[in-house]
C-alpha positions in Angstrom: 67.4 2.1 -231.9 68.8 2.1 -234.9 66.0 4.8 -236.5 68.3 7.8 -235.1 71.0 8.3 -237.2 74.8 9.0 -235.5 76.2 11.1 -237.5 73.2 13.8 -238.0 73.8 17.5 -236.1 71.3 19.5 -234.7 70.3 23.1 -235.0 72.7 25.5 -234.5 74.9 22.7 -232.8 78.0 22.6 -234.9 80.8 24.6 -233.8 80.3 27.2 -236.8 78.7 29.4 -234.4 79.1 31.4 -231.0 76.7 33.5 -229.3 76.1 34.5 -225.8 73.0 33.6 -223.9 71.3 36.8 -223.8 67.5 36.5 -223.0 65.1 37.3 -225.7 64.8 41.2 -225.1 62.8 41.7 -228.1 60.2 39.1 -226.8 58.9 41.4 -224.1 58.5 39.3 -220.5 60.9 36.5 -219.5 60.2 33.8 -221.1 57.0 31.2 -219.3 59.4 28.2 -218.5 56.4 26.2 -216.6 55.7 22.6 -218.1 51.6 22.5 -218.6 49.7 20.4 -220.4 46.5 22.8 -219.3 44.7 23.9 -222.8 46.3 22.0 -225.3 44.6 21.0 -228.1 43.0 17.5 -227.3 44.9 16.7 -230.4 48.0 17.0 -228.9 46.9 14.9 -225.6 48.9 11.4 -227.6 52.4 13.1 -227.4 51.5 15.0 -224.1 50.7 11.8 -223.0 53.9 9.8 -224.6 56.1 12.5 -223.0 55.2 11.5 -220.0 55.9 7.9 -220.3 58.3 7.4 -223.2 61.9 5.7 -222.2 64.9 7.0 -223.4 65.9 3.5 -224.8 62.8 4.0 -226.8 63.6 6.7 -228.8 67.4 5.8 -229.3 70.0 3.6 -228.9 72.2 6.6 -228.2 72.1 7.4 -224.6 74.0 10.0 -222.3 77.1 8.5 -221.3 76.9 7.6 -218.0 79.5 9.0 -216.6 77.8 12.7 -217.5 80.5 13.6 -220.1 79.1 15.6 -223.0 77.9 19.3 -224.1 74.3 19.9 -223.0 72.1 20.9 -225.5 68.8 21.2 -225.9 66.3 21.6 -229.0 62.2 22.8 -229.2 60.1 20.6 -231.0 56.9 23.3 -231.2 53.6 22.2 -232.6 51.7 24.7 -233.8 48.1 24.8 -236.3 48.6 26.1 -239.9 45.8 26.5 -242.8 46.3 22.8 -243.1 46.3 21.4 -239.2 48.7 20.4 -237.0 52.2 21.3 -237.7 55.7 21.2 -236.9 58.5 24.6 -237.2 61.8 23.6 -238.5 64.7 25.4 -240.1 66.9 24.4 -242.9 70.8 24.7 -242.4 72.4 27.3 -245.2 74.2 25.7 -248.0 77.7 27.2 -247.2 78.0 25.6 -243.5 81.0 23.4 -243.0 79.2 20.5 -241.3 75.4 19.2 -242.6 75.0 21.8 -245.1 71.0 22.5 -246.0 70.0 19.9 -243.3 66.7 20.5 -242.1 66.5 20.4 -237.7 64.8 22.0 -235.0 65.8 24.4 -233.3 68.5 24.0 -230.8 71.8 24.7 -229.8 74.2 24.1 -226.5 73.2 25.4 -223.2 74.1 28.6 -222.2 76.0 29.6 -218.4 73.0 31.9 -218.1 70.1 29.3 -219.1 70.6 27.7 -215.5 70.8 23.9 -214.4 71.0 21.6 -216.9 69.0 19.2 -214.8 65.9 21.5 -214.1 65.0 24.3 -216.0 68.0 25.0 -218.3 67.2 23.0 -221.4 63.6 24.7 -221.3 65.5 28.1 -221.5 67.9 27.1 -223.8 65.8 26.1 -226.4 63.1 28.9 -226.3 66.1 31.3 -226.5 67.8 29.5 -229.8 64.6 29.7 -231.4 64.0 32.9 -230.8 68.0 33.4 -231.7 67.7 31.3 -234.9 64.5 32.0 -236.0 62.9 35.2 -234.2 60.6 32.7 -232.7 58.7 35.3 -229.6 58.6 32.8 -226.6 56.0 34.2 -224.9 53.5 32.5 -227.5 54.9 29.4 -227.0 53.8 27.0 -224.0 55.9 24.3 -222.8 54.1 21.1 -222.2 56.8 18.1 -222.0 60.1 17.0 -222.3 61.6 13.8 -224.1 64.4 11.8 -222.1 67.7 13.4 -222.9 69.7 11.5 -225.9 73.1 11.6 -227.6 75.0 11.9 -230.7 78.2 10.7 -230.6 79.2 12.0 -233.3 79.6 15.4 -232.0 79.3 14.8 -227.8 75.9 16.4 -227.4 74.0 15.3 -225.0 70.5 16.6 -226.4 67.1 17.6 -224.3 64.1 17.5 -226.1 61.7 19.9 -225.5 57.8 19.8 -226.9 56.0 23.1 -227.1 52.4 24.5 -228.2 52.6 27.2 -230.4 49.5 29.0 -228.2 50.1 32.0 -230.1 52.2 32.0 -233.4 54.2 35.2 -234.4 56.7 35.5 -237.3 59.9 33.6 -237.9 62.2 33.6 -240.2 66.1 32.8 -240.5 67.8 35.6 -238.4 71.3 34.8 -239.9 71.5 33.7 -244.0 74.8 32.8 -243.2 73.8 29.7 -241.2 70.1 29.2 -241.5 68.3 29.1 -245.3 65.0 29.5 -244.1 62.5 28.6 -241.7 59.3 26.5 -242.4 56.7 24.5 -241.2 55.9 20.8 -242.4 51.7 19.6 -241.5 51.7 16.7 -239.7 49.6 15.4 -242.1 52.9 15.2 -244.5 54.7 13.8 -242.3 52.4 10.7 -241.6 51.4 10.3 -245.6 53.3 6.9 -246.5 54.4 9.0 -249.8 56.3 11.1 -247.7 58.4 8.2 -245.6 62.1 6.8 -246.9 64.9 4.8 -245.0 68.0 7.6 -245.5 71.2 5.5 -246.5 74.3 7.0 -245.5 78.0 5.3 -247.5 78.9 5.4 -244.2 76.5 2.2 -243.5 74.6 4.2 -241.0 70.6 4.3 -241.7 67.4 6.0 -240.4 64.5 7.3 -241.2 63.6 10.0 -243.7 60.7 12.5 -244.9 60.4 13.8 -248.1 58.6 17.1 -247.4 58.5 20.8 -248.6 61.2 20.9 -250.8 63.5 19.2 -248.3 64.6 16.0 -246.8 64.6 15.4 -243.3 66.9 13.2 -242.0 69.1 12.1 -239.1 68.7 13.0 -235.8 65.1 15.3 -236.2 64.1 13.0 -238.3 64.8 9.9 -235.9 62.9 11.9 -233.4 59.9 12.8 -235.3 59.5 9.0 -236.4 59.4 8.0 -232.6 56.3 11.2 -231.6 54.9 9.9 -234.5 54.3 6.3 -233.5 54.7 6.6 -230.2 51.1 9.3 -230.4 49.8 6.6 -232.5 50.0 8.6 -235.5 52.2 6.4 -237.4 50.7 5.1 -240.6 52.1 1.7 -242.9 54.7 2.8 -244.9 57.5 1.4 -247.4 60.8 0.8 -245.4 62.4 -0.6 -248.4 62.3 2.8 -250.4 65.6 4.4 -249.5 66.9 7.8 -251.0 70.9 8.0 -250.6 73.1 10.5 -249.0 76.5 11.4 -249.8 79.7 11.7 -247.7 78.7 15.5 -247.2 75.9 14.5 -245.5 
């Protein structure tokens, strides 16, 4: 699908950084790794319910290879409800990284020896504990409710999981490390839906995708691609311009 742009990285997946898997001490009981869709908001019932149907082919024309080469990596896309509604957490990349420099993403990064099997539970860990790594995110108010098909950037060789959370209990975030995150923020879904908001991203490369023009950033790439498919697949999707494009440069 050509919405998902190739060349985008996500989170803290870019080879600037290397951490080891510790568990989130600071987050009191091991992380709740069980996938329930058990007291959500009823408003969250369209992505619960497109999580449970949605094909990888319909959210990207970048699939796993199939002959299981790639870094796993997985990445939490965690709805929460702010002052105005639903939202979404992101985090925006600092300024001074080598690779996608102020790049707004989710939270994510490669999979960890320690997070377990990459085909059960190990992308849930993985992404509860680079939130909390990235963003000081406490996973114990977080509840897992779904994972998207596993997709690929080719770009970079990661094979990405990912994984949809309710943020059942929100505590403070904020960018652990200035040196690779700039700040962490949350966009209403409301924003994100408003046709004013919505732009094709145009890379010199040739590459396209989708793009949202929202608090003080512009989202692009790989999140970007993703959010466009919840969006429409929940039935949230609204008309809007596909024509308006806002360029990137070959930093991007």
């Amino acid at each position: 699908m050509k919405n998902v742009s190739e060349i985008s990285g996500i989170g803290g997946i870019d080879g600037e950084r290397a951490r080891g898997g510790a568990a989130p001490e600071g987050s009191g009981a091991v992380p709740d790794v069980t996938l329930r869709t058990a007291g959500l908001p009823a408003w969250l019932d369209p992505v619960a319910e497109a999580a449970a149907t949605v094909r990888g082919e319909q959210l990207s024309r970048f699939l796993p290879p199939e002959d299981g080469a790639g870094r796993q990596s997985a990445v939490l896309i965690l709805f929460g409800e702010g002052e105005r509604g639903p939202e979404l957490l992101l985090m925006e990349r600092s300024g001074s990284l080598r690779s996608h420099a102020g790049q707004p993403s989710f939270p994510g990064g490669a999979l960890d020896p320690e997070d377990g099997d990459p085909r059960a539970e190990g992308p849930l860990r993985a992404a509860l504990r680079e939130a909390w790594e990235e963003t000081g995110l406490d996973p114990s108010g977080v509840q897992l409710f779904g994972v998207l098909p596993k997709l690929y950037i080719p770009v970079s060789g990661f094979v990405v999981t990912p994984v949809l959370g309710w943020w059942r209990t929100p505590s403070p975030v904020a960018a652990v490390d200035p040196a690779e995150t700039a700040r962490v923020f949350t966009v209403p879904v409301a924003d994100l839906t408003d046709p004013e908001n919505r732009a094709t991203a145009k890379h010199p490369s040739g590459h396209h995708g989708p793009a949202f023009l929202v608090e003080s950033a512009l989202v692009w790439g790989f999140t970007a691609g993703v959010i466009d498919r919840l969006l429409h697949f929940a039935g949230w999707e609204r008309p809007w311009d596909r024509e308006k494009s806002v360029p990137l440069d070959w930093r991007s």
